[in-house]
C-alpha positions, 0 to 999 in steps of 0.5 A: 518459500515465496520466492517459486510463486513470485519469481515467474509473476516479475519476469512476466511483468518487468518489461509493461510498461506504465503511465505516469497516471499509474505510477502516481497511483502506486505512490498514493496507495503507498502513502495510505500504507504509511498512513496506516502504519503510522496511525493505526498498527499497533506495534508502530504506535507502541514504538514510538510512544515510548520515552526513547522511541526509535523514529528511524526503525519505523521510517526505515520500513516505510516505502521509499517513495509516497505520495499524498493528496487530500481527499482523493477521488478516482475516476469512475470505471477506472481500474483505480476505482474498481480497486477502492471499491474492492478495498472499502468492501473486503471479501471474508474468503473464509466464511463467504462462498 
């Protein structure tokens, strides 16, 4: 069902190039992504509180790569900071017009 919308979206963007700026980026927002699994998703932690928990069915969903850093900061005006600022102050697209 996902697969008409995104198909055009990949052929459109596979050939950009990136920095290596940008690909830590990705790197760090995919280690916030384990972080939040880890730490907060119910299913996860419900999982792995049990006496047998299924360590692998947990890690086998995790991105591949990730990247952490303590305390990041990113640099003003930066598209990486336009997107933290988006992030910390979500918009309710529902009741918000």
């Amino acid at each position: 069902i996902w697969m008409p919308s995104w198909l055009p979206i990949v052929q459109k963007r596979r050939s950009l190039s990136y920095t290596e700026q940008q690909r830590q980026w990705q790197l760090l927002r995919r280690g916030r992504y384990l972080e939040f699994n880890l730490l907060y998703e119910r299913g996860v932690k419900f999982g792995l509180a049990n006496a047998n928990p299924r360590v692998e069915g947990v890690m086998v969903s995790a991105p591949p790569l990730i990247a952490w850093e303590y305390n990041h900061h990113t640099e003003e005006g930066s598209p990486e900071a336009e997107l933290t600022e988006i992030l910390k102050n979500p918009i309710d697209w529902v009741f918000e017009v």
